[in-house]
C-alpha positions in Angstrom: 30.4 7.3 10.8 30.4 3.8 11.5 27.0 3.9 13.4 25.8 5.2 10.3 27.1 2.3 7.9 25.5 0.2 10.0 22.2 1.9 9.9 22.8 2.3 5.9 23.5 -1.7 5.5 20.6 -2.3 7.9 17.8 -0.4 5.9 19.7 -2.5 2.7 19.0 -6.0 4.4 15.5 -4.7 4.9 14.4 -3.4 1.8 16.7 -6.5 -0.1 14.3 -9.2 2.1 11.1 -7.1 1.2 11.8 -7.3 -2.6 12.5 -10.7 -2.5 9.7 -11.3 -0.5 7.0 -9.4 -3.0 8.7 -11.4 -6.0 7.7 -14.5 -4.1 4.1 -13.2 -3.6 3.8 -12.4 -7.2 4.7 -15.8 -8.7 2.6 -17.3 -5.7 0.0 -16.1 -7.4 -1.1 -13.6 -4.9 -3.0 -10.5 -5.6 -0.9 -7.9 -4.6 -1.3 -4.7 -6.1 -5.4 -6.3 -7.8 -7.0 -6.1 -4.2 -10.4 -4.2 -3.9 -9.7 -0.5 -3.1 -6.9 -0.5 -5.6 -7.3 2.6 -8.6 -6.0 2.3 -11.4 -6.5 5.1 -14.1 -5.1 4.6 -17.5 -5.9 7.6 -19.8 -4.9 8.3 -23.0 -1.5 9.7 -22.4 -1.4 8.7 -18.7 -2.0 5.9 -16.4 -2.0 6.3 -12.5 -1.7 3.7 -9.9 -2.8 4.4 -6.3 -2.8 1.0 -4.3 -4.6 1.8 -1.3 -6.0 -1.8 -0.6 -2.5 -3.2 -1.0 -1.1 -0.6 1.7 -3.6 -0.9 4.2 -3.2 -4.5 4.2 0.9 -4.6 4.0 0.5 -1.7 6.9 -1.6 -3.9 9.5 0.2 -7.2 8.3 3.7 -5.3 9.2 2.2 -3.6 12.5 0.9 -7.0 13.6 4.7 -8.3 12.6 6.6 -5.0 15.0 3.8 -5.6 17.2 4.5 -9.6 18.2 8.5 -8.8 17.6 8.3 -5.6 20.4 6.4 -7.8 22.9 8.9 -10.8 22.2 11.6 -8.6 23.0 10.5 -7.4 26.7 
């Protein structure tokens, strides 16, 4: 049980640093979540938000991130 308490607390740290991070990129000034190949649909009754410009770029910023961190590691 332990292992997984640690695992638990780890994903905490992790998600904690990437919500303070985003707040930070928000009052930056930065266009998170307005990037070309964003939708945004708002309806009468409903409004949908797909950011697909925003993941793509968080997804190759983070690979590039795991990538330099695994090849540090060797």
């Amino acid at each position: 049980m332990t292992e997984l308490g640690k695992v638990i607390l780890g994903i905490g740290a992790v998600l904690v640093f990437a919500g303070v991070a985003l707040i930070v990129a928000g009052r930056m000034g930065l266009p998170l979540g307005r990037l070309p190949g964003d939708i945004a649909y708002r309806g009468k009754h409903v409004s949908v938000f797909f950011p697909i410009g925003t993941s793509i770029l968080l997804s190759i910023l983070l690979s590039a991130v795991l990538y330099v961190i695994a090849h540090l590691r060797r």
